[in-house]
C-alpha positions in Angstrom: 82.5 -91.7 117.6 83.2 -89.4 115.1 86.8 -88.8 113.7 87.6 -85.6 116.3 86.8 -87.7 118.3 88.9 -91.1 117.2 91.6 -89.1 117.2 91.7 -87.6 121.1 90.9 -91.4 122.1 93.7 -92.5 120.4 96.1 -89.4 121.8 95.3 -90.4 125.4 95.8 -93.8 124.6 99.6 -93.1 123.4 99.8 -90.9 127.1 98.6 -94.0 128.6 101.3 -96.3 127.0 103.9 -94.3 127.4 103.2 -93.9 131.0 102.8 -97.3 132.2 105.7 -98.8 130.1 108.2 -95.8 131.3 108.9 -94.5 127.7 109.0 -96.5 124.3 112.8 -97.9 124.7 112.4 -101.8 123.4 108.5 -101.2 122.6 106.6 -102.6 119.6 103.2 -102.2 118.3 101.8 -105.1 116.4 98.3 -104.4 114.5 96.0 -107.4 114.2 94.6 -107.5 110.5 92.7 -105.6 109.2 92.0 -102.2 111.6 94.1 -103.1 114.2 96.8 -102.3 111.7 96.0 -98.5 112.0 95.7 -98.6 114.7 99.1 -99.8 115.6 100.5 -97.7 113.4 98.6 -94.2 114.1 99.5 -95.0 118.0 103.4 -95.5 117.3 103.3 -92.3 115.7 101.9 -90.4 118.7 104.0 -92.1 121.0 107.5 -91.5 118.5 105.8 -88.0 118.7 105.6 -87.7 122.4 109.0 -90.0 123.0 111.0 -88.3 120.3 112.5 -91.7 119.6 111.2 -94.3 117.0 108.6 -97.3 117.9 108.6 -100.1 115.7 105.5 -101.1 114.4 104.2 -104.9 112.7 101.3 -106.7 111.1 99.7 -109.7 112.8 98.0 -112.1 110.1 96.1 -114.8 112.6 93.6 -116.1 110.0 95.1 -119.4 110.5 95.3 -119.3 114.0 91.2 -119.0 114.5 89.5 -121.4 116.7 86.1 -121.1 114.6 88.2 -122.5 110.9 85.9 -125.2 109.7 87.0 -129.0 110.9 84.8 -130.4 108.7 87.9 -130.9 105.5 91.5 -131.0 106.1 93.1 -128.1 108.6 95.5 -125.9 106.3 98.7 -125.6 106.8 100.1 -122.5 108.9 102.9 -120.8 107.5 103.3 -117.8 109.2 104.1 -114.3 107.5 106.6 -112.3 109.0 105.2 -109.7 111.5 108.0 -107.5 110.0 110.1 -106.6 112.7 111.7 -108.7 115.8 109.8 -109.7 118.4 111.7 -111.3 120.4 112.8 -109.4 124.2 110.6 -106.4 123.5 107.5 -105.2 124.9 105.0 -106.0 122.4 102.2 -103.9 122.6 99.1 -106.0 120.2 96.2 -103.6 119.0 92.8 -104.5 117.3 89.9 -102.0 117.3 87.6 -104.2 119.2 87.5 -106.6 121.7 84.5 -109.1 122.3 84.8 -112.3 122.9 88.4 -112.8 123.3 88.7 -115.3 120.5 90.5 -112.9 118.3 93.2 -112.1 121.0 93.4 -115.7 122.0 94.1 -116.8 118.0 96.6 -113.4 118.1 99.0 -114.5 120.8 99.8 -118.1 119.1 100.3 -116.2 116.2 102.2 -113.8 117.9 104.4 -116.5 119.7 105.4 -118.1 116.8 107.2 -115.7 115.5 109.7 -115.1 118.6 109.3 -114.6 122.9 109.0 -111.3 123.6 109.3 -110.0 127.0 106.1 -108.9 127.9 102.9 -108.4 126.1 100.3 -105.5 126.5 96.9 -105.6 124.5 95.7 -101.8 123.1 92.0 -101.8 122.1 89.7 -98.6 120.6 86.3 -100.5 121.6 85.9 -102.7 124.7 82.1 -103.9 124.3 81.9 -106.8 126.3 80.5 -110.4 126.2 84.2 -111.9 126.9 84.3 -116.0 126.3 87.7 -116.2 127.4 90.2 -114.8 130.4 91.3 -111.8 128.2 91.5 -107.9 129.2 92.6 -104.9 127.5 95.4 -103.3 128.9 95.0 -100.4 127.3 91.1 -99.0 126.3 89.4 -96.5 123.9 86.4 -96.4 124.9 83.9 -99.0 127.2 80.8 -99.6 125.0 78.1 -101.9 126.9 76.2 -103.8 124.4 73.6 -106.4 123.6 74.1 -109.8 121.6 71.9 -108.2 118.7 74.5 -104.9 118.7 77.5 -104.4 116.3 80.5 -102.2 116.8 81.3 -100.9 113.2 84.8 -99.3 113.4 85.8 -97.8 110.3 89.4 -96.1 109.5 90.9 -94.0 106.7 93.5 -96.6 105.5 90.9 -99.3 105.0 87.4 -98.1 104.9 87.9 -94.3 103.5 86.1 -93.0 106.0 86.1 -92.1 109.8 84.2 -93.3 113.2 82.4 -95.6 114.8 79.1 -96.7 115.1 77.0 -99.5 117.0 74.8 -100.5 115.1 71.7 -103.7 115.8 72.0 -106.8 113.7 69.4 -107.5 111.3 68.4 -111.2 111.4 
C-alpha cells in the first residue's frame, strides 16, 4: 500500500466508526505501541473532522502483559503506565496496524482492563492477514491480506518509521 493509499483506507475506516457507533459522543481511541499509536491518533482526527466534536485518544503499553515473556527467570513486575485519558464507561475503540495471531490483542485487553471498565470495546486494524491462534476479530478492517507462515506484513508510518506504506514481504530463514 502506498501512502495515497494508507490514507483513503484509513478515511473509510473513520466513516466506518462513526457509523456503527452513531457519532463519537463518549468514544476513545487507544493505540497499541508502537504503530497502532498512529494509527489511533490519525483516525481520531478524521473522525473529530467528520464529527466536529473532539475524540480522545491514549497509548496502550502491553509489553508486560505478553504471553510469550520468558518464564525461565523471575516474571517482572507490571506496573502499568497510564493510557492517558479515562477509560472507564466509554467506548473504547483499540487500534494496532496488524492483526495475526491474536496474541497481541489478547495481552492488549488485560492491559486495557487494568486501567478502568469501559463500556464497550471495538478493535480497529489497517492489516487483517490471518493465521488467528485465538477467538479475536477486528471490528473494524483496513485491508484483508491472505498470507503464508513464511510472509511478513511490514507496516511503516511517518511518526515512527519516516516513511509511508506497506509491504508483505517473505521471511528469510
Amino acid at each position: 500500500m502506498s501512502a495515497s493509499e494508507i490514507e483513503r483506507t484509513l478515511v473509510r475506516l473513520a466513516h466506518e466508526v462513526v457509523e456503527k457507533s452513531n457519532g463519537c459522543e463518549g468514544m476513545v481511541l487507544v493505540g497499541i505501541k508502537r504503530r497502532g499509536v498512529p494509527l489511533a491518533q490519525r483516525l481520531a482526527s478524521l473522525i473529530s473532522g467528520i464529527e466536529k466534536c473532539p475524540v480522545e485518544t491514549g497509548v496502550l503499553d502491553i509489553q508486560f502483559y505478553r504471553d510469550d515473556l520468558s518464564t525461565a527467570d523471575v516474571r517482572p513486575v507490571v506496573t502499568p503506565g497510564a493510557i492517558g485519558c479515562d477509560i472507564t464507561g466509554k467506548d473504547v475503540v483499540l487500534c494496532d496496524d496488524v492483526l495475526y495471531t491474536g496474541r497481541t490483542i489478547r495481552a492488549a485487553l488485560d492491559a486495557l482492563f487494568d486501567h478502568g471498565r469501559p463500556r464497550r470495546v471495538q478493535l480497529a486494524v489497517l492489516i487483517d492477514r490471518g493465521h488467528r491462534e485465538l477467538p479475536i476479530q477486528a471490528t473494524y478492517v483496513g485491508r484483508q491480506v491472505p498470507t503464508s507462515s513464511r510472509e511478513i506484513i511490514e507496516v511503516k508510518f511517518q511518526e515512527v518509521d519516516q516513511d509511508e506504506q506497506v509491504l508483505l514481504v517473505e521471511r528469510v530463514d
